[in-house]
N, C-alpha and C positions, 0 to 999 in steps of 0.2 A: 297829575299834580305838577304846577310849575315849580322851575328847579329854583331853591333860593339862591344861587350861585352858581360859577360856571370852572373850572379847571377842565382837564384830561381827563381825570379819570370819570368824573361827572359826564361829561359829552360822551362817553362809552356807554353808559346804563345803560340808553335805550336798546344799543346792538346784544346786551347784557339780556333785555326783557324777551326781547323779539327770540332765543334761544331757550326758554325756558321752555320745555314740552307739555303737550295737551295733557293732564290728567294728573299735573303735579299736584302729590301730599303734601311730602314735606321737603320743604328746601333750606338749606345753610347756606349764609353771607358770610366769608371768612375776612375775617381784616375789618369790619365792617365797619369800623370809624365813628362816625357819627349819627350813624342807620341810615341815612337813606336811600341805599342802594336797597338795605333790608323792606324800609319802607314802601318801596314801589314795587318790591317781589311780593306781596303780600296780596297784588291786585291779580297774582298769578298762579297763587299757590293756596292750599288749604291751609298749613302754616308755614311759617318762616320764623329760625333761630340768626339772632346776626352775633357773630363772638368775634372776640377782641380780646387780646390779653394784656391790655392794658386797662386800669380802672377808669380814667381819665375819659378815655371812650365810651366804654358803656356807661357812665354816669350821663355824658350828654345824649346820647342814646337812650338812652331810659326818660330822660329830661323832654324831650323834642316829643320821641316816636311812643314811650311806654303805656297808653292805654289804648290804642292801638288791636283790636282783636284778633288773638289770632298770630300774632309777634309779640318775639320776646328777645331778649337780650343775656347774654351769661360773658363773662370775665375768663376765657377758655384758650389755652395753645394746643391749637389742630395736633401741634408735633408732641406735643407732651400733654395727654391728659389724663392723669390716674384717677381723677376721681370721677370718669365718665360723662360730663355732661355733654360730652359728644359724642351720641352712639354710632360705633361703629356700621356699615352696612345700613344704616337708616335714611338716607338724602336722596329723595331722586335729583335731584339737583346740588349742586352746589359753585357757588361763584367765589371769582378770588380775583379782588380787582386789586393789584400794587403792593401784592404779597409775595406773591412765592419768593422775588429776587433778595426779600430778608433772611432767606435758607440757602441748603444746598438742593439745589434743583431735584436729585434724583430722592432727597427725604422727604422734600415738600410732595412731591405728585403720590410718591408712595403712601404719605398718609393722607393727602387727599382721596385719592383712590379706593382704600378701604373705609373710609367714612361713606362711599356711595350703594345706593342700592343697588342691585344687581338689575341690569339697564338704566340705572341714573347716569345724569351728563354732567360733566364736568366744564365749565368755562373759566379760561382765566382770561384775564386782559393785564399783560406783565408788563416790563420795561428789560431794556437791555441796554448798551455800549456802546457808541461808534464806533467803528474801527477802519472802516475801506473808507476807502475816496467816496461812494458811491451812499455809503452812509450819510457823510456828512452834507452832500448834495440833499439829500433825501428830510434830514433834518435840518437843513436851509429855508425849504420850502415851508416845515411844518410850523415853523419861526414866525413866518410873513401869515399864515392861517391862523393862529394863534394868536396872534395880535389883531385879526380884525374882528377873532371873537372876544376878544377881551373889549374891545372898541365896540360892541355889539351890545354885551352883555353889563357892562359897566364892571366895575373896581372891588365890586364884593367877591369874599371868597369864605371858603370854609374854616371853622373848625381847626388851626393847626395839628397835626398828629405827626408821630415818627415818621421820619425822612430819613432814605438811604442808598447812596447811586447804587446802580447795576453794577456788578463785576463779569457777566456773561457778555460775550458779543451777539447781536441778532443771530448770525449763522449761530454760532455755537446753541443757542436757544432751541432753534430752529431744529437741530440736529440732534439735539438729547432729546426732545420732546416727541421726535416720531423712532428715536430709538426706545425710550421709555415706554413710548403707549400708541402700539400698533394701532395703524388706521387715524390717527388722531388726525385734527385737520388745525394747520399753523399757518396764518400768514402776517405779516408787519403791516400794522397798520397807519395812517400816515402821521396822527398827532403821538409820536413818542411811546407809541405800543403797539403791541400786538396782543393776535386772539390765538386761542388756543382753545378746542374745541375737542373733547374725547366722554366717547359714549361705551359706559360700561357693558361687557356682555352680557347679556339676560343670563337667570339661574336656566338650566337642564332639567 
């Protein structure tokens, strides 16, 4: 499906889609916005939940993406859910594109992580902080990129939803996240994020 608009976090799905593993059930879109990141797991997955704990979201969500088979939509925080509609241990999948940095790092992956099936993968595509010299060269570049997709893709955009800078720096990101979830694989990527890449251990 062509994308109706373009940002950051949009130009990530695809590296988003190309991660989802062969034989995926059921996959969760965390943060999901306006679906359609949900939307286009759906060509990957047997089903797909996209939650957001905001209403405003899943109404346009539900509005766009809701007859859709096979997806669906709930008004849910990953970090707080008592009334379950996010089962624990059920996701072989799960995505989290421009979420986690709304928490604290080590509660967001924890409760990501127990949301996963035992061998599900976790992807996040986050944001972090400049800080080194070496940053900001780095987000100079992504600057001048950014501008010739915008110049590419024209002047439309999405959906406004919650915005909130990073308070972690890339290293710091970088360094909680393979301290948090051995083996994981983290690298910065060049438009303003990074991936984050952890695959749960199979049950014994």
């Amino acid at each position: 499906m062509a994308d109706p608009y373009w940002n950051h976090n949009v130009h990530y799905q695809r590296l988003v889609l190309k991660l989802v593993p062969e034989g995926c059930a059921h996959a969760l879109d965390i943060g999901c916005g306006d679906g359609l990141l949900a939307r286009k797991l759906i060509t990957k997955a047997g089903s797909v939940i996209g939650a957001d704990r905001h209403p405003g979201a899943i109404e346009t969500a539900r509005a766009q993406h809701g007859d859709v088979p096979g997806l669906s939509f709930v008004q849910a925080d990953y970090l707080d859910d008592p009334a379950g509609l996010l089962p624990e241990g059920k996701f072989d999948f799960i995505s989290a594109v421009a979420v986690v940095h709304h928490a604290d790092f080590g509660q967001a992956m924890a409760a990501l992580t127990r949301l996963l099936a035992p061998g599900g993968r976790l992807v996040v595509i986050g944001l972090a902080q400049n800080r080194s010299p070496l940053d900001w060269i780095i987000s100079g570049t992504a600057q001048v990129v950014t501008r010739l997709h915008q110049l590419r893709h024209g002047p439309k955009s999405g959906a406004g939803m919650p915005a909130l800078n990073p308070t972690m720096s890339w290293g710091d990101v970088g360094r909680a996240a393979r301290a948090t979830l051995p083996g994981c694989r983290w690298r910065r990527l060049l438009l303003r994020r990074y991936l984050l890449v952890w695959d749960k251990p199979a049950a014994r």
